[in-house]
LOTOR-218898 format. One record per residue: residue in one letter; x, y, z of N, C-alpha, C in turn. Coordinates in Angstrom, 3 decimals. Atoms other than C-alpha are relative to their C-alpha. Layout:
BEGIN
KEBA residuo      nc1      nc2      nc3     cac1     cac2     cac3      cc1      cc2      cc3
KEBA       A        X        Y        Z        X        Y        Z        X        Y        Z
...
REM end
This chain:
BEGIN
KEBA residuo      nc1      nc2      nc3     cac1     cac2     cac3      cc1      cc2      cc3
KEBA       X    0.855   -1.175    0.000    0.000    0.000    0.000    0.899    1.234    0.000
KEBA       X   -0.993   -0.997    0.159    1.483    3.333   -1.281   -1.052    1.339   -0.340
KEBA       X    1.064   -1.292   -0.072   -0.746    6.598   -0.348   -1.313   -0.506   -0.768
KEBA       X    1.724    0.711    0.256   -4.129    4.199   -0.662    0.190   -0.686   -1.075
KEBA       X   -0.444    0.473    1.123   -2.528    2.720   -3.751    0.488   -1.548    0.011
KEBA       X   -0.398    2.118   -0.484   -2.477   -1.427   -3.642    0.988   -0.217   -1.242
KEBA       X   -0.806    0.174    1.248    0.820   -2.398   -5.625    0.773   -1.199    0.502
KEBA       X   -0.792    1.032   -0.055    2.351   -5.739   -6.276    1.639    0.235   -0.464
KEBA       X   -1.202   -0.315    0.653    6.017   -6.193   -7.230    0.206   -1.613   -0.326
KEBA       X   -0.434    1.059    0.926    7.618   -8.398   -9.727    1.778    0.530   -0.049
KEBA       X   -1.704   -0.258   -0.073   11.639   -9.034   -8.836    0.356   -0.883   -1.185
KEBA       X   -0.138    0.205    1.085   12.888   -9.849  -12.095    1.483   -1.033    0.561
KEBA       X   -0.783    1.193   -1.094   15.802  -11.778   -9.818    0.000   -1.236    0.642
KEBA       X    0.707    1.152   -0.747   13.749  -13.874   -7.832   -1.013   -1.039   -0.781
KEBA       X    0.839    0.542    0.512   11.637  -15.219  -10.821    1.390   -0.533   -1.154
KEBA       X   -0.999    0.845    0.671   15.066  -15.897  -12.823    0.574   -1.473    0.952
KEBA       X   -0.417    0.934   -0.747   16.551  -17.895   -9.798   -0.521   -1.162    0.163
KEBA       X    1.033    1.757    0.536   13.026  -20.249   -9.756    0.396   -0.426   -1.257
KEBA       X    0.083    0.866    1.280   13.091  -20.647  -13.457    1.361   -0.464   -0.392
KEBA       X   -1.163    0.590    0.462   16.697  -21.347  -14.280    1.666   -0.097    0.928
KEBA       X   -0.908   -0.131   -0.688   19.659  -22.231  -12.689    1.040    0.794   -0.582
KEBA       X   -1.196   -1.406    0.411   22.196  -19.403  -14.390   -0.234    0.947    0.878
KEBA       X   -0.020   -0.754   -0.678   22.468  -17.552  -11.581    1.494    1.261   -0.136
KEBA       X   -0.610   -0.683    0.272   25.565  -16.374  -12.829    0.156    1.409   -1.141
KEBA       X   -0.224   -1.224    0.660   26.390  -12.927  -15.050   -0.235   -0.487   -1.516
KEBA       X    0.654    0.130    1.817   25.903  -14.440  -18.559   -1.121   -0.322   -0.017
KEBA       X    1.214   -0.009   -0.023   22.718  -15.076  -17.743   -0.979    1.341   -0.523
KEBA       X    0.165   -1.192    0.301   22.302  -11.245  -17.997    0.719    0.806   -1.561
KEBA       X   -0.157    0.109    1.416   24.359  -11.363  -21.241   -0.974    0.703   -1.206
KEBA       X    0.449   -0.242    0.920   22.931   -9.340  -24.237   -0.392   -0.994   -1.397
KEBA       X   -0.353    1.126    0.718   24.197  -12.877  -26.048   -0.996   -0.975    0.296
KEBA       X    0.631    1.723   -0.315   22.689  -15.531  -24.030   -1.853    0.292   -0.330
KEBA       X    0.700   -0.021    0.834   19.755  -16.203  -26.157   -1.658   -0.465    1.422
KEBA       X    0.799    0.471   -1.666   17.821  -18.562  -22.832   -0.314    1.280    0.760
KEBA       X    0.116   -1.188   -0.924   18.293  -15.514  -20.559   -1.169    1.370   -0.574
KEBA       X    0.755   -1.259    0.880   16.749  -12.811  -22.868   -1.520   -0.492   -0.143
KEBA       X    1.253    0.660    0.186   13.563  -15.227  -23.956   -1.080   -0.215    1.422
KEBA       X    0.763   -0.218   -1.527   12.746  -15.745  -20.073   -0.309    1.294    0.448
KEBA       X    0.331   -1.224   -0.589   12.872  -11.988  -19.119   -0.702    0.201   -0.777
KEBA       X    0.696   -0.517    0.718   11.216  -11.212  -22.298   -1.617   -0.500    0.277
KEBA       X    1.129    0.608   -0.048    8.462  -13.853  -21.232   -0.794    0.676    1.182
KEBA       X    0.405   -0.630   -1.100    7.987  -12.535  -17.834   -0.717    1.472    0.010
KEBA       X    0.405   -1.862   -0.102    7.694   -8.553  -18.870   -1.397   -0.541   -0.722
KEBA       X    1.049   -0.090    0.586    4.871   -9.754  -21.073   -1.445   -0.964    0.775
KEBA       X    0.948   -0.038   -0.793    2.687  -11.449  -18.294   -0.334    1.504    1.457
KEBA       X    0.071   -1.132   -0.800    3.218   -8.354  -16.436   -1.429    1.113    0.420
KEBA       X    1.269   -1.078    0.285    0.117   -6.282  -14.896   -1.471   -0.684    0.337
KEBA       X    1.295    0.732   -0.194   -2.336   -8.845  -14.286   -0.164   -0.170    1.804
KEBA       X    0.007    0.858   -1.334   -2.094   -9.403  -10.302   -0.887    1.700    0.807
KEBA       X    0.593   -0.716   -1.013   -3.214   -5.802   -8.737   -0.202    1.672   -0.658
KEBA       X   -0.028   -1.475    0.068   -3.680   -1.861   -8.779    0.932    0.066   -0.722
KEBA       X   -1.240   -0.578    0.929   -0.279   -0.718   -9.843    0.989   -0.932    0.242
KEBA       X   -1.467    0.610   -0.118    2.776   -2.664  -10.694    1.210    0.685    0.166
KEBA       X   -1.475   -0.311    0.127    6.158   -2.437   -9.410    1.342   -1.174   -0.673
KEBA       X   -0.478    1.184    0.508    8.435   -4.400  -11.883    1.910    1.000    0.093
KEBA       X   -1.673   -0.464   -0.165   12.222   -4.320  -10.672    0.804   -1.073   -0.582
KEBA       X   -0.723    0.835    1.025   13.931   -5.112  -13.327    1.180    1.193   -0.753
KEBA       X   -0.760   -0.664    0.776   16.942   -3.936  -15.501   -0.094    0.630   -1.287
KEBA       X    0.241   -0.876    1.639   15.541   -2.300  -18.396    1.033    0.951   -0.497
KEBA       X   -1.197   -1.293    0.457   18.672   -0.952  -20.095   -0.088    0.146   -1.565
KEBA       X    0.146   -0.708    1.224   17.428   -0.600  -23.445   -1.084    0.740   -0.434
KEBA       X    1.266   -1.078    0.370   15.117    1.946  -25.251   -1.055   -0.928   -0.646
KEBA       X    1.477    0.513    0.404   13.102   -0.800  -26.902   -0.548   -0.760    1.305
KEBA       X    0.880    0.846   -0.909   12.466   -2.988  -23.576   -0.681    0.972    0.531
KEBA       X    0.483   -0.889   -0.803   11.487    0.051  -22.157   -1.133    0.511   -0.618
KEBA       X    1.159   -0.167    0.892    9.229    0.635  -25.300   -0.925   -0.638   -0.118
KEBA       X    1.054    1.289    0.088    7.947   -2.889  -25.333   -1.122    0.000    1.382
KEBA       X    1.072   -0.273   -1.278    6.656   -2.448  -21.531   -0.743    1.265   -0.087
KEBA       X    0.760   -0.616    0.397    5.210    0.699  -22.346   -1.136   -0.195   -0.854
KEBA       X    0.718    0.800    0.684    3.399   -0.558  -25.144   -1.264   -1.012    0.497
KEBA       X    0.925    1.362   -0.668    2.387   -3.448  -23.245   -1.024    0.934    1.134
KEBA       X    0.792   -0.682   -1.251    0.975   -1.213  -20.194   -1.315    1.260   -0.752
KEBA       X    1.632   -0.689    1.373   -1.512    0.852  -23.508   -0.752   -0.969   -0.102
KEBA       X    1.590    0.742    0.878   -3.250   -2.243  -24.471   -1.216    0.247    1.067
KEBA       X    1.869   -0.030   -0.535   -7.096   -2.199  -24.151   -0.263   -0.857    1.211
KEBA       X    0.185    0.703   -1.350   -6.594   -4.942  -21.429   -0.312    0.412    0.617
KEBA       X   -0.709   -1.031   -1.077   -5.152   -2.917  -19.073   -0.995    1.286    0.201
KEBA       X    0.724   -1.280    0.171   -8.374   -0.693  -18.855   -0.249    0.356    2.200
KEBA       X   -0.977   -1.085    1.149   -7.418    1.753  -17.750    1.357   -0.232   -0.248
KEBA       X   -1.840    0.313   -0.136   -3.650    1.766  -18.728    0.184    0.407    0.801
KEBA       X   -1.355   -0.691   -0.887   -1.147    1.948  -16.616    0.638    1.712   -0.821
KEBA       X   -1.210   -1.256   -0.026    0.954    5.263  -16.517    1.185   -0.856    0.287
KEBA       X   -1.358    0.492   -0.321    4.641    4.142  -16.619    0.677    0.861    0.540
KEBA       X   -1.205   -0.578   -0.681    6.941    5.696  -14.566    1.335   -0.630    0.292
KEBA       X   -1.187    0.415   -0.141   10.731    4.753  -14.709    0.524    0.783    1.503
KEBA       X   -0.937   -0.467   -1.333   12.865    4.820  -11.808    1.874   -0.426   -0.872
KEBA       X   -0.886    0.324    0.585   16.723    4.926  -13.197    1.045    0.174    1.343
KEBA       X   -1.101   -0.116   -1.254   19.424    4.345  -10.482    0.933   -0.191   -0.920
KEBA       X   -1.377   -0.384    0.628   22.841    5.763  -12.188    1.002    0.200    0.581
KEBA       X   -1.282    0.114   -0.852   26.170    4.906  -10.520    1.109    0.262   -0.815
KEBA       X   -1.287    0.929    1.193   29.519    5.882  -12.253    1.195    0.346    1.477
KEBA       X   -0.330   -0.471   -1.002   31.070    6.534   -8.417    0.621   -1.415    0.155
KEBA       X   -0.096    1.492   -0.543   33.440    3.535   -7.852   -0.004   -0.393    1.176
KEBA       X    0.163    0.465   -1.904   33.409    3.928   -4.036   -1.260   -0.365    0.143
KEBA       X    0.948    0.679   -0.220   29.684    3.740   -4.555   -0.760   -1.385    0.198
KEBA       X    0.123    0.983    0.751   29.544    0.867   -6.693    0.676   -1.516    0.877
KEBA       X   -0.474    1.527   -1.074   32.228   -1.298   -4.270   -0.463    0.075    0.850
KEBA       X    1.257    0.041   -1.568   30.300   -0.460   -1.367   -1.353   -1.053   -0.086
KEBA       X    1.260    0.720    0.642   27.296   -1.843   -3.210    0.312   -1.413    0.018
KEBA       X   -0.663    0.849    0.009   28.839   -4.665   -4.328    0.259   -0.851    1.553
KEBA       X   -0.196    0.799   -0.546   30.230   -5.859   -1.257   -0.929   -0.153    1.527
KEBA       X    1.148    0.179   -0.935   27.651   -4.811    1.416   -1.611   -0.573    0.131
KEBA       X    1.195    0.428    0.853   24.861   -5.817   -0.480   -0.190   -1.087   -0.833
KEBA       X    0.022    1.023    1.120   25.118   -8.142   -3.542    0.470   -1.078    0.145
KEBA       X   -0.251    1.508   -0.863   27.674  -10.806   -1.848   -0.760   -0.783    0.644
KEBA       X    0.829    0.794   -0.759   24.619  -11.319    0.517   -1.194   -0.357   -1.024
KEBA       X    1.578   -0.022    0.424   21.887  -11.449   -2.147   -0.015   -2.120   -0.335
KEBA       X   -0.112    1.421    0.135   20.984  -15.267   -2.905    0.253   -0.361   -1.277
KEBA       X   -0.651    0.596    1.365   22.333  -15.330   -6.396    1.410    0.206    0.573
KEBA       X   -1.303    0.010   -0.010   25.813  -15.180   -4.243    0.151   -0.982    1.161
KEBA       X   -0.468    0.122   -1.212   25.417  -16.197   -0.622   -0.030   -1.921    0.473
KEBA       X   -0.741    1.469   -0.137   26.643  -19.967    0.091    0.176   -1.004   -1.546
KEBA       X    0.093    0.463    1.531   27.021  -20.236   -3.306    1.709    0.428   -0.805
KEBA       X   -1.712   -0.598    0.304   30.362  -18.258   -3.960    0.892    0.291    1.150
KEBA       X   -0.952   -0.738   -1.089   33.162  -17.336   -2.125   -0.454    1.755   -0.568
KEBA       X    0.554   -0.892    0.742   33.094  -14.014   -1.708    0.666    0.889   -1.148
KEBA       X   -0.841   -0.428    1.185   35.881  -13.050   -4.409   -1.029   -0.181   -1.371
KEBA       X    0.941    0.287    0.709   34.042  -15.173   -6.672   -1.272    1.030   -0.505
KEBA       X    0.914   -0.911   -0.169   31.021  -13.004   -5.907    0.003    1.188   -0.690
KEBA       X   -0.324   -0.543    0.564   32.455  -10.318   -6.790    0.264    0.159   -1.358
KEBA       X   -0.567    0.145    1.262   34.245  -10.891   -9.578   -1.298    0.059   -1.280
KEBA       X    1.066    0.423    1.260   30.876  -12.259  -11.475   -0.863    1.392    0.049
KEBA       X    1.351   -1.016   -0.216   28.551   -9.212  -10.075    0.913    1.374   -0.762
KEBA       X   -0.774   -0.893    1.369   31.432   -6.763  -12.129   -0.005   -0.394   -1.186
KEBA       X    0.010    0.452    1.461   31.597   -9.070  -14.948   -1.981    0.179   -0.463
KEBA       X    1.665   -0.469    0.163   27.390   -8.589  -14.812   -0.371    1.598   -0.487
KEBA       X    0.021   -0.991   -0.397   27.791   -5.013  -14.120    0.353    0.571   -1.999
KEBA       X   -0.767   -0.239    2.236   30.046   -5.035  -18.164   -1.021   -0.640   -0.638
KEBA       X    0.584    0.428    1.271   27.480   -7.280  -19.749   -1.466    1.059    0.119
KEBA       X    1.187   -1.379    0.403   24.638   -4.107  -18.915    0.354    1.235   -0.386
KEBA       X   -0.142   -0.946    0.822   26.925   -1.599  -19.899    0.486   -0.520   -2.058
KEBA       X    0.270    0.348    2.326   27.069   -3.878  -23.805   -0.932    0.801   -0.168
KEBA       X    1.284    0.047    1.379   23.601   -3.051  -24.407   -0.868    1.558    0.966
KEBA       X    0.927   -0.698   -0.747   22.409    0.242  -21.711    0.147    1.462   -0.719
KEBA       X    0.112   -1.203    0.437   21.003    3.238  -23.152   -0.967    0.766    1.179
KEBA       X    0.918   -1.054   -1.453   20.009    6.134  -20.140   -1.398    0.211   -0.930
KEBA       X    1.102   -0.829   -0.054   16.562    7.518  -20.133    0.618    1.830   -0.384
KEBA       X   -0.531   -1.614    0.597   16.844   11.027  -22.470   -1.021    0.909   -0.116
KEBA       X    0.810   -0.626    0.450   14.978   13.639  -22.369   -0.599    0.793   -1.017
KEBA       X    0.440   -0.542    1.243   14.389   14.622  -25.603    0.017   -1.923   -0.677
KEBA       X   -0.058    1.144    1.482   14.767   10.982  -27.376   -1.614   -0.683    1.054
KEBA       X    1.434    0.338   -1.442   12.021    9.908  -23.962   -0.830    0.838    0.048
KEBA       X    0.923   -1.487   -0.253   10.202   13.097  -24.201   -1.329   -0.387    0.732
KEBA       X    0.935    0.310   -0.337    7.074   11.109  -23.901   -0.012   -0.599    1.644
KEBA       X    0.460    0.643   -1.439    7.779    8.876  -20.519    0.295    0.964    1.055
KEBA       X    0.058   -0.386   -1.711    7.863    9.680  -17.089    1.237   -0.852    0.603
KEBA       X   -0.726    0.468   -0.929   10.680    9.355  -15.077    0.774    0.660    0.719
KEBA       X   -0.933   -0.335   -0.926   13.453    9.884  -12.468    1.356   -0.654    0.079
KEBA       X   -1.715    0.658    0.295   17.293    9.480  -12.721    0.245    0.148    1.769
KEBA       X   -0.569   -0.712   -1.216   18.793    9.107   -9.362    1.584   -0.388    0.291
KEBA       X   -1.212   -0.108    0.400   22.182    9.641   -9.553    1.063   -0.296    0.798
KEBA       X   -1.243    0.237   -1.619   25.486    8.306   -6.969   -0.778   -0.299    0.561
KEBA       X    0.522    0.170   -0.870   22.849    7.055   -4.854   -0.772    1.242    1.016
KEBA       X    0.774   -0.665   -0.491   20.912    9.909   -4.317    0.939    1.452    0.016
KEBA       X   -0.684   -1.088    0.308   23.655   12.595   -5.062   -0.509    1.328   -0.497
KEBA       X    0.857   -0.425    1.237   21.568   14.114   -7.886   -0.906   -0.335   -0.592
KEBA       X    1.105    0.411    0.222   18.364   13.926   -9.325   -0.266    0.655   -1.149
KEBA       X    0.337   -0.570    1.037   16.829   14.424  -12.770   -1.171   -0.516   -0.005
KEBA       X    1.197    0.551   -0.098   13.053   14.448  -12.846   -0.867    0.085   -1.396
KEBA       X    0.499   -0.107    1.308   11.337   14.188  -16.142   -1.765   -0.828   -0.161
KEBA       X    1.833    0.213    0.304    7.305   14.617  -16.821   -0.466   -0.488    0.303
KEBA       X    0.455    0.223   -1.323    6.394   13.841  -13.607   -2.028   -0.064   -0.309
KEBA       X    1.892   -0.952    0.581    1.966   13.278  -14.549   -0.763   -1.006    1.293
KEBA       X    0.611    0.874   -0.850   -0.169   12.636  -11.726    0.307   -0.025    1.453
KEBA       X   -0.268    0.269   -1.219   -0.433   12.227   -7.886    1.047   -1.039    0.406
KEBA       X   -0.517    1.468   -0.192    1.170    8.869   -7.354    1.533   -0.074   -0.760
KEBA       X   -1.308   -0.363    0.144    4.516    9.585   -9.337    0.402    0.906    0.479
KEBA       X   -0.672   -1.089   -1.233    5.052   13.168   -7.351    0.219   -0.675    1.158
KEBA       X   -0.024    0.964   -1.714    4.700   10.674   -4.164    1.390   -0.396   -0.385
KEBA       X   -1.541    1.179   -0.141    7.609    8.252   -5.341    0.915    1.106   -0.411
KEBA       X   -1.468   -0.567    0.418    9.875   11.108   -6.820    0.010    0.940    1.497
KEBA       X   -0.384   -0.992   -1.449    9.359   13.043   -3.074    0.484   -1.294    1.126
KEBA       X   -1.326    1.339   -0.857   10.663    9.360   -1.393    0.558    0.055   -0.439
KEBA       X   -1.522    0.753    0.744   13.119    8.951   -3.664    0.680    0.524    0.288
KEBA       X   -0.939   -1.090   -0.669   14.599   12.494   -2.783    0.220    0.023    1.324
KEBA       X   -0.106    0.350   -1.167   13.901   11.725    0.616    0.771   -1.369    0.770
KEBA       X   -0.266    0.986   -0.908   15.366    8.282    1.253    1.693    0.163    0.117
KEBA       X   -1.399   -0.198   -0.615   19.031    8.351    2.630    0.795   -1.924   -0.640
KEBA       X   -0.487    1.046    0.227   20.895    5.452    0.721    1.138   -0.437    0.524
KEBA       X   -1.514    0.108   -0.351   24.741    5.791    1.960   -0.400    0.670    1.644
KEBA       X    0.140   -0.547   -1.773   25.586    6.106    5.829    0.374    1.142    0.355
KEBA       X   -0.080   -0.757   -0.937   25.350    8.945    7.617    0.333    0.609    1.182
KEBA       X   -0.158    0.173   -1.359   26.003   10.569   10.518   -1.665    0.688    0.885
KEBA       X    1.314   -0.839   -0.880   23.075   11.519   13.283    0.152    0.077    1.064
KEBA       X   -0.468   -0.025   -1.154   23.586   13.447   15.985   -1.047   -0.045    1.176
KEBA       X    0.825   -0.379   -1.102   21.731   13.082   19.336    0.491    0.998    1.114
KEBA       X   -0.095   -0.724   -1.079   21.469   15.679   22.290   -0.838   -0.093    1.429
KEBA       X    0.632   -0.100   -1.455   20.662   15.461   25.771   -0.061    1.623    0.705
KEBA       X    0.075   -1.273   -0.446   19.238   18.599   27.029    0.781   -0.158    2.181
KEBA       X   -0.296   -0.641   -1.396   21.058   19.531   30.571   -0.051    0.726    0.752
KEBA       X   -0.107   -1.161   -0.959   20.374   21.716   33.446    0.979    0.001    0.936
KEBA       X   -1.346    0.021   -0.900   22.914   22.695   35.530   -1.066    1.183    1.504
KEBA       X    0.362   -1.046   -0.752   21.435   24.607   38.960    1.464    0.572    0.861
REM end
């Protein structure tokens, strides 16, 4: 539930891991022919389970991103969906190894499964097979969608044709959530007589 808004999510991760055992980085491959046919199968049952979908997935090209659009117009879908992209853009390598090793070592496409070198190693070699084929969200070649770049982990923000209650909501969390650690200070008020 997201400001009265009932929304399922579809981890584009957790539905590769059931269906196939390539848990490794060519799985994500622009090449591997298996890998591509399953995600492609999945985006296109997409939309049927509730209110609004959240599908977290890697969309790094301008046509998958066209094809789910597309898909979220048909007459089905009455009414369509509104699409809104969310784009998380890292080129920060302190970010990126932070990520990497606080995060992704533990996810279950790594954890008693690799060492954690291993781990590594494959979630960079993953990291090269999405910059083969990733084209950003542009605002002039995108003019039409809706979305939000969020940049270093919340560094910077680019908001683009924002339509509607329910996308102003997620682009005012998004600016709001605190991804990297912090500091926070507490105070104890004291009297002295």
């Amino acid at each position: 539930l997201f400001y009265r808004v009932f929304f399922s999510a579809f981890n584009v991760g957790e539905y590769r891991r059931k269906a196939c055992k390539d848990g490794e980085f060519d799985f994500f491959s622009p090449y591997n022919v298996k890998g591509t046919k399953i995600r492609e199968y999945r985006m296109r049952s997409f939309g049927y389970r509730g209110h609004g979908e959240i599908l977290d997935a890697t969309n790094t090209t301008r046509s998958r991103r066209r094809l789910l659009v597309d898909f979220c117009k048909r007459a089905v879908l009455a009414p369509a969906f509104r699409v809104f992209f969310v784009e998380s853009v890292c080129d920060d390598p302190d970010i990126i190894n932070s990520n990497i090793t606080e995060v992704k070592i533990n996810s279950p496409d790594y954890k008693g499964i690799m060492s954690e070198e291993e781990a590594i190693e494959d979630f960079t070699k993953r990291i090269e097979n999405y910059k083969l084929q990733y084209e950003p969200l542009d605002e002039e070649i995108d003019d039409d969608l809706s979305f939000i770049k969020v940049i270093n982990a919340g560094k910077s923000f680019y908001v683009h044709n924002v339509k509607g209650h329910i996308q102003s909501r997620v682009v005012y969390f998004l600016m709001n959530i605190h991804l990297l650690p912090r500091s926070i200070y507490l105070t104890r008020v004291s009297f002295v007589f």
